[in-house]
C-alpha positions in Angstrom: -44.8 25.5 14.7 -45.9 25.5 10.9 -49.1 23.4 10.1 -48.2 23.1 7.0 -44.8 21.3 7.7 -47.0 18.0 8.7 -49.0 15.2 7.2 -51.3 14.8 10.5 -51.5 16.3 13.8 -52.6 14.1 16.4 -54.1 15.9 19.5 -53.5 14.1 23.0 -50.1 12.2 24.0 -52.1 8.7 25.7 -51.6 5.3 24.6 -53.8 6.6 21.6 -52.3 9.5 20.7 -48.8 8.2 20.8 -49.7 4.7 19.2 -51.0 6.5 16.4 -48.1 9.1 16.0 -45.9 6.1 15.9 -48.0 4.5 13.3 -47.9 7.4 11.0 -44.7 8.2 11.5 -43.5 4.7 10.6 -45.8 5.0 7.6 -43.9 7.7 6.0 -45.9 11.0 7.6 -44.8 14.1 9.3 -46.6 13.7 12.3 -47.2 16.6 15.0 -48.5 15.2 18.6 -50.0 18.1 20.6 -50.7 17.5 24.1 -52.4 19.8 26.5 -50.8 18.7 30.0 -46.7 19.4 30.7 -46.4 15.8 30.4 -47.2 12.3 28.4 -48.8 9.3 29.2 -52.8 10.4 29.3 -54.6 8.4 31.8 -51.2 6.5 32.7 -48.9 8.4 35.1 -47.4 6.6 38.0 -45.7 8.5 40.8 -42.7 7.7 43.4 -43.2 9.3 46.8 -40.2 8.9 48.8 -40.6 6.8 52.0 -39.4 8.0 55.8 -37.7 5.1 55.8 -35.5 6.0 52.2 -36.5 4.6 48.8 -39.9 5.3 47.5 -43.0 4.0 46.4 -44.8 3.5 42.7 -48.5 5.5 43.6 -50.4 5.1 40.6 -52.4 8.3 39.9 -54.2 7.2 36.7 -54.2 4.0 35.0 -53.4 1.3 37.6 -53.5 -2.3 35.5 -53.8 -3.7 32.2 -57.1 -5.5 31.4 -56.0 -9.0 30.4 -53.6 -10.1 28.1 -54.1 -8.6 24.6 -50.8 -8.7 22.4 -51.5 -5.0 21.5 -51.0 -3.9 24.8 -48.2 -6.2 26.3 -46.4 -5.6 22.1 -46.7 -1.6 23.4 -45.4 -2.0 26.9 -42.3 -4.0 25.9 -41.7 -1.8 23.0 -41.5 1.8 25.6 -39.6 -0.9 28.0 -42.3 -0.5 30.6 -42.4 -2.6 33.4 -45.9 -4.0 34.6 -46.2 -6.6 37.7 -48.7 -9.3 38.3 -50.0 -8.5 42.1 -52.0 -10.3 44.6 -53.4 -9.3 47.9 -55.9 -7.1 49.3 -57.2 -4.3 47.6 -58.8 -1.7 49.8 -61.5 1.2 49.2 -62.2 4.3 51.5 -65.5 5.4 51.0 -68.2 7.2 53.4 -65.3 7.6 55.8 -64.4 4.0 56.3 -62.0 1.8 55.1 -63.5 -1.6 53.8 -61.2 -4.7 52.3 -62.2 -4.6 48.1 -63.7 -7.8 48.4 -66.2 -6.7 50.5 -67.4 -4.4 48.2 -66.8 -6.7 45.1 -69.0 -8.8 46.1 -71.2 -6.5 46.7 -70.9 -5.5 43.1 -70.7 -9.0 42.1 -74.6 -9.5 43.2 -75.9 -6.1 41.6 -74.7 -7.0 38.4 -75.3 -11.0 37.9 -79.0 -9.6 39.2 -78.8 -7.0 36.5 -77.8 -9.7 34.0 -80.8 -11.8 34.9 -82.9 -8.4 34.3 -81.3 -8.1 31.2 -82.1 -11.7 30.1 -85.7 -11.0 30.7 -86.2 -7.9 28.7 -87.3 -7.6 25.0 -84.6 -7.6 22.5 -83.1 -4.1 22.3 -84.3 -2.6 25.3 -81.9 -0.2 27.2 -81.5 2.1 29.5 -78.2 4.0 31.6 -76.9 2.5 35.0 -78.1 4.6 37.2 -81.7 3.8 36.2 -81.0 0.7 36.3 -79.6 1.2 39.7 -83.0 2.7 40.7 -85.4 0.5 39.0 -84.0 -2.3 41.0 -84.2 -0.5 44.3 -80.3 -1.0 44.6 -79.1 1.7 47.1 -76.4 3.5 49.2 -73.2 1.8 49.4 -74.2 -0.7 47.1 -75.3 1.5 44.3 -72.1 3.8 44.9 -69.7 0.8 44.5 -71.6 -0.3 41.7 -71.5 2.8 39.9 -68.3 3.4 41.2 -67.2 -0.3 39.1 -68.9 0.7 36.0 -67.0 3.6 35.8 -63.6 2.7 36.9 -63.4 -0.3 34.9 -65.3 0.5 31.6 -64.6 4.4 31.4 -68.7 4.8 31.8 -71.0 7.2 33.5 -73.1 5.4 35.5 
């Protein structure tokens, strides 16, 4: 491969990376996407483990759902003519060696944050500090911190 023989190299084949190839591409640039794994998809990259009983099932080892319903990300998924399901149910966590039901533990989480948002209310304007001090200014502990931290950085990509 030639640098000079493109516009823009793009480094990293997620959403990102390929959103923004396609952009540039359509835009009238010689675009390069280099991508370290042996396959695409970032964070996204759903599995299918055959079953004893024949067929298989989707195991989602990155990404597992799409936050709401932004038009950028439903305009992308019918675009790559990706299928995504609306599910219901049970969703369950192992953690410590057990097996709990994930509303146990959301609301579990539920409680640590609303309190946190009271906290938050109640500070001066501007004052911050991480999670996890958070976490241990408020004497929240064990489990409940874990699950907590464990929220915060599933769902928002953050370090707690």
């Amino acid at each position: 491969m030639n640098a000079t023989t493109y516009d823009v190299i793009v480094i990293g084949a997620g959403v990102a990376g390929l959103v923004a190839g396609r952009m540039l591409a359509e835009a009238g640039r010689r675009v390069v996407i280099l991508e370290a794994r042996d396959r695409i998809g970032g964070r996204i990259w759903t599995r299918r483990l055959p079953l004893a009983s024949g067929g298989s099932l989707a195991v989602e080892l990155g990404a597992e759902f799409v936050h709401g319903l932004p038009e950028e990300s439903w305009s992308l998924i019918h675009a790559a003519n990706l299928s995504a399901y609306e599910t219901s149910g049970t969703s369950w966590s192992y953690s410590n060696g057990l097996l709990q039901a994930g509303s146990e533990q959301h609301q579990g989480t539920e409680r640590v944050l609303d309190e946190m948002m009271q906290w938050l209310a109640r500070q001066p304007s501007g004052a911050d500090m991480s999670f996890a001090e958070y976490l241990k200014l408020a004497g929240v502990k064990g489990s409940a911190a874990q699950a907590a931290a464990n929220y915060v950085e599933d769902d928002f990509l953050a370090l707690a």
